[in-house]
N, C-alpha and C positions, 0 to 999 in steps of 0.2 A: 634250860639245859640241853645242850646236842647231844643228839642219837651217836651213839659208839657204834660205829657198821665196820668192821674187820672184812679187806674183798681179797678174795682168794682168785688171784687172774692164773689164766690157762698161760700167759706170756704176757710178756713187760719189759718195759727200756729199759736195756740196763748199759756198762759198758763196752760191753763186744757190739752191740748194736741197739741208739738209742732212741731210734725211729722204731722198729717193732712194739706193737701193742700201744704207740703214742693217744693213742682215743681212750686208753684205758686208764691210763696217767691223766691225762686231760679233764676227761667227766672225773676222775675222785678229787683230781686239784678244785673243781672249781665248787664240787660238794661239800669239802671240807672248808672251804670260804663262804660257805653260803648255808649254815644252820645244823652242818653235820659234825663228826670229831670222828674223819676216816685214816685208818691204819690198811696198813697192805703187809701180806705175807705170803711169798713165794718160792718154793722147792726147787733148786737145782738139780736133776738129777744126771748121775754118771753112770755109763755101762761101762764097765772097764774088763779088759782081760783078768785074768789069774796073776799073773805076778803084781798089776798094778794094784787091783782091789786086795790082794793081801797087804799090798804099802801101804794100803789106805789106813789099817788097823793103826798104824805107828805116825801118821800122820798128825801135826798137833789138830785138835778138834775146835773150831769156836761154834757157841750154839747158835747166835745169831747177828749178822754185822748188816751195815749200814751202807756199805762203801762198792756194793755190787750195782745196785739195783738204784735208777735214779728218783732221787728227792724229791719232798716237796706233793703230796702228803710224806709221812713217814713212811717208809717202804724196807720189809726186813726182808732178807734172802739167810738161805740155810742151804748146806750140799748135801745129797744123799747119794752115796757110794753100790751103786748094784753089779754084781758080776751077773755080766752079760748075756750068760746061758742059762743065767734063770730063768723060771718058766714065769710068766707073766704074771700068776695068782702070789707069787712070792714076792715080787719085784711092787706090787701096789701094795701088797701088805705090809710090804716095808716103810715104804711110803707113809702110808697111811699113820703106821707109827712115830713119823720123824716131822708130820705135819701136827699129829695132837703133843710132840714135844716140845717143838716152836712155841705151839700156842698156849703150852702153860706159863711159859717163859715170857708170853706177852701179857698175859690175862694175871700174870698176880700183879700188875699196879695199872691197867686197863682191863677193865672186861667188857667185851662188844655184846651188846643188844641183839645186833642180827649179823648174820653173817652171808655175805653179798659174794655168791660165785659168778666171773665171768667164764662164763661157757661151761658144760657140761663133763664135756674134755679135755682134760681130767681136771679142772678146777671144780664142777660139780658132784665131782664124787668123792673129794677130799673135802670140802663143805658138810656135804650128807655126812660123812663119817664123823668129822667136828660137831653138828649137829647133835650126832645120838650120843657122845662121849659126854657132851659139856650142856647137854638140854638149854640149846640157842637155836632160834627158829633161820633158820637160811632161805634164801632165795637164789631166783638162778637167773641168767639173763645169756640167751642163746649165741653167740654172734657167726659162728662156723657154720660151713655149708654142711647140714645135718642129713648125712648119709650113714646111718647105723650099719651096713655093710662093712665099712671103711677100715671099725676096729673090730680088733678080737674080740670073740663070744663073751668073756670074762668079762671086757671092757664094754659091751655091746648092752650087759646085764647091769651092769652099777651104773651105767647114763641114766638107765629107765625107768633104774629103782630111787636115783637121785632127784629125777625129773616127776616123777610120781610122788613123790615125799616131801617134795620144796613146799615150802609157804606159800608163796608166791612163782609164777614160772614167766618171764617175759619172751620175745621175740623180737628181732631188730627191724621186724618188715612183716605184715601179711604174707610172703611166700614163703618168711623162716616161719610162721606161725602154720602154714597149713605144712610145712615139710615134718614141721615133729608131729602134727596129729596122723599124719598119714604111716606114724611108724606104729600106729596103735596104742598109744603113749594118754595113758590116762591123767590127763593135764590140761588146764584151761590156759593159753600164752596169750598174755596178754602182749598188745604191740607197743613196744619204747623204743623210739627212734632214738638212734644212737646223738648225743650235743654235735652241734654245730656251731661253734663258737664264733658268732660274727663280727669279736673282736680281733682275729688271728689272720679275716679275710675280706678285705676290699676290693669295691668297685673302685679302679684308678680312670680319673680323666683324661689325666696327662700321658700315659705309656699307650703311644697309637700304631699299632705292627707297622712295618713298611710295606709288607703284600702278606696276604691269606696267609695265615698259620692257624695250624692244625695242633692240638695237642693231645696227649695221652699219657697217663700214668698206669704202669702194668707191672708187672713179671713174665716170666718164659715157661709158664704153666696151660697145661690145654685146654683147664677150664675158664681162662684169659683171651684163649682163641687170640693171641695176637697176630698170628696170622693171617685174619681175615683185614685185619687192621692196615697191614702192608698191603694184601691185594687190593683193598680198597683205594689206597693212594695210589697205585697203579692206574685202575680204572680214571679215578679223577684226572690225574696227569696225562691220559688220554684227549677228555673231554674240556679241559680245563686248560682253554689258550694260554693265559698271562701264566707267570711264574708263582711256588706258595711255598710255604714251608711247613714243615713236620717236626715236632719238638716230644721225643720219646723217652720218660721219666721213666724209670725201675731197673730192679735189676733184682737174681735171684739168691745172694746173701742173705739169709736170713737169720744165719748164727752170729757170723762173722761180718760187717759190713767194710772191713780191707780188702774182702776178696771181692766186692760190688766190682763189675765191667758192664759191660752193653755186646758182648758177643754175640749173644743167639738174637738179638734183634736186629745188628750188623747183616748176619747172616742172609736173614729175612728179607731184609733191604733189597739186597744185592738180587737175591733171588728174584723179585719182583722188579726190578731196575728201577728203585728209586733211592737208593742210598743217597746219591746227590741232592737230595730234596728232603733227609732228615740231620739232625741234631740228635743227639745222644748225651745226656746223660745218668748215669747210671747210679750216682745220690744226690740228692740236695737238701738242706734245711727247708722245714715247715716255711720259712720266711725266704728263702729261695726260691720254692716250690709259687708262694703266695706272686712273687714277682714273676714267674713264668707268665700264673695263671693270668694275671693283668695284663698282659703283650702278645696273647691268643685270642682269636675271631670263634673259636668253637672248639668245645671238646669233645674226645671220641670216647664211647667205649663197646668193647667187643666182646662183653664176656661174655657165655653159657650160662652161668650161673652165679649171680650176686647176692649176698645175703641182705648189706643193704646200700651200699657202695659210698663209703667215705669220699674218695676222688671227689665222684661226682658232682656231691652235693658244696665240696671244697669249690669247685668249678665255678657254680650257679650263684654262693655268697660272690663270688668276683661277676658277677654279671653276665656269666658266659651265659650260651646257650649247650643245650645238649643232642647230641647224635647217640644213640645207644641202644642197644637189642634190646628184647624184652626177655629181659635175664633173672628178674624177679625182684628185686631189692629197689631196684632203681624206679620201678614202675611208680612206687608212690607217692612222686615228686616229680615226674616229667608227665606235661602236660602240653597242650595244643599251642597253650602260651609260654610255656616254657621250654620245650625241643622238641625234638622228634624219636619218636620207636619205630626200632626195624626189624625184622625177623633178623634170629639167630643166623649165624653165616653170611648174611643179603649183604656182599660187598658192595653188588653194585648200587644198592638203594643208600647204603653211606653215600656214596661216592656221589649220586645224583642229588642226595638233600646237601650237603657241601657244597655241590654246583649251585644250588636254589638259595644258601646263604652269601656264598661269595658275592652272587649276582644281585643279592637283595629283593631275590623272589620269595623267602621266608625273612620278615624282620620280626626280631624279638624285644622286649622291654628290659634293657638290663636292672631298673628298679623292682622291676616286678619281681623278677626270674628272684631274684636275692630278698627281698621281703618275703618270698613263698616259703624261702626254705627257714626263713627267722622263725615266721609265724608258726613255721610244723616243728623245728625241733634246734631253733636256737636256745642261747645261755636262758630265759626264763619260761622256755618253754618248758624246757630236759628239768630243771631245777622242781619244777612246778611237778611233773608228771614220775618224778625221783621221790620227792616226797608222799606222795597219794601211792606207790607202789612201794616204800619199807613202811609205810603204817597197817 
């Protein structure tokens, strides 16, 4: 018989944008294929002015549809309507009520065994409260950079009591594991790297760059430091006779992916005078993205802080190698043989290890670099170490 696991995600693909939370869909799709019977259930929530949340009352109501949020597991979405000067303790209490209505609505012809929150915020505290309603044991699994500061006190109180209360408590990395113990956070996290599905990504023989390319997938966020990312190409295109190219994945959409551009990375460019020397786009498909990764000599990344960096490890199943600060997440996959760590900011230390790959003063194993990351948290790794963490 499969485990019933009900996952409460923090976000998820839906149609405004169906890249968002795509690792969240991913691991439950391949759970559900492999021994589980996973449902998803998701909260929309609206702050609306006064006239519109009074519309909302005459608004017809469905409790729960199908058609928001995408397939494959089952995935239900619900809207909840808050006027926007609510004080915050009202606005989750509401919540909290329109999450345990959903879920009768699911539970009278499925009732889940456990219930699986992705992140803390606020999928963990809607969990905890399903939890104490419906006496089902939940779990939590971290993935956000855990900065208890960030939310309000109200919300700073239900992460700690939810993370305190979970069955089980994971981490997506040793640094998200030592980030919640350092909040004083009475919890053992255990470490579950997030699936790397190495069916999704290949090492290509045949797609061979024409000269040095560089890539990166980001957004315009400062804990991205893309910035340092440009000044690095800078420095290199100093040092760096022959001609390379720069191939710059993201954008900051995160509601809406219509509104995706490449402006503040443009900006960037310019600034550092190498626009001429990048590519920009600002979405692509998982299988877009995968054919990038195949026609790049090395990927970059520049963040501050990772929890445990999906890109990256996307990068290394394609055979890349990696350039990347030691930003936390990423630590536990790059290796002597598998790239190189730079301090935080060290443009020029990007720029000179670039020089030493262009030049084939560091060669890497592309079998290796992508078997490493199978063996740590491929499809039967995740499968393997999913199942020993809802039992």
């Amino acid at each position: 018989m499969k485990k019933k696991v009900l996952i409460i995600p923090s976000w998820y693909p839906n149609t405004n944008n169906n890249l968002v939370g795509t690792f969240f869909r991913e691991q439950a799709f391949l759970l559900n294929n492999n021994g589980f019977d996973i449902k998803i259930l998701f909260g929309v929530e609206y702050n609306l002015g006064l006239f519109k949340y009074l519309k909302s009352f005459f608004t017809k109501k469905t409790n729960l549809n199908k058609s928001y949020l995408i397939q494959e597991p089952e995935a239900y979405s619900f809207s909840i309507y808050h006027y926007k000067k609510w004080p915050k303790k009202w606005k989750l209490k509401k919540t909290k009520n329109a999450y345990q209505a959903a879920f009768k609505n699911i539970s009278t012809n499925w009732a889940p065994e456990i219930i699986h929150a992705q992140c803390s915020a606020n999928g963990g505290i809607y969990a905890h409260q399903l939890s104490k309603n419906n006496t089902i044991p939940f779990v939590i699994i971290e993935h956000q950079t855990f900065i208890l500061n960030y939310y309000h006190k109200k919300i700073q109180k239900e992460i700690k009591e939810a993370l305190e209360n979970a069955y089980k408590v994971g981490a997506v990395s040793y640094h998200q594991q030592r980030s919640i113990l350092m909040n004083s956070i009475k919890c053992n996290p255990e470490v579950i790297w997030n699936l790397m599905d190495e069916n999704k990504f290949k090492i290509s023989k045949k797609n061979t760059p024409k000269k040095f390319t560089i890539l990166t997938i980001t957004y315009p966020h400062l804990i991205k430091d893309t910035e340092t990312f440009f000044k690095s190409l800078k420095i290199f295109k100093e040092i760096c006779n022959d001609d390379f190219e720069a191939i710059v994945i993201g954008n900051d959409a995160f509601t809406d992916s219509s509104k995706a551009n490449s402006s503040n990375f443009k900006t960037l460019a310019k600034k550092y005078n190498v626009l001429n020397k990048c590519t920009f786009y600002p979405q692509l498909t998982r299988e877009e993205i995968n054919t990038k990764l195949q026609t790049c000599n090395v990927f970059v990344s520049t963040s501050i802080a990772e929890t445990y960096g999906v890109a990256v490890r996307e990068a290394m199943l394609c055979g890349k190698p990696v350039i990347a600060t030691k930003s936390g997440g990423v630590e536990d996959s790059i290796t002597q043989k598998t790239g190189v760590l730079v301090n935080i900011k060290d443009a020029k230390a990007i720029a000179d290890n670039l020089l030493k790959i262009k030049k084939e003063a560091l060669v890497f194993n592309p079998e290796y670099i992508r078997a490493y990351i199978i063996k740590q948290s491929g499809r039967e790794a995740f499968i393997k170490t999913m199942t020993q963490f809802y039992n």
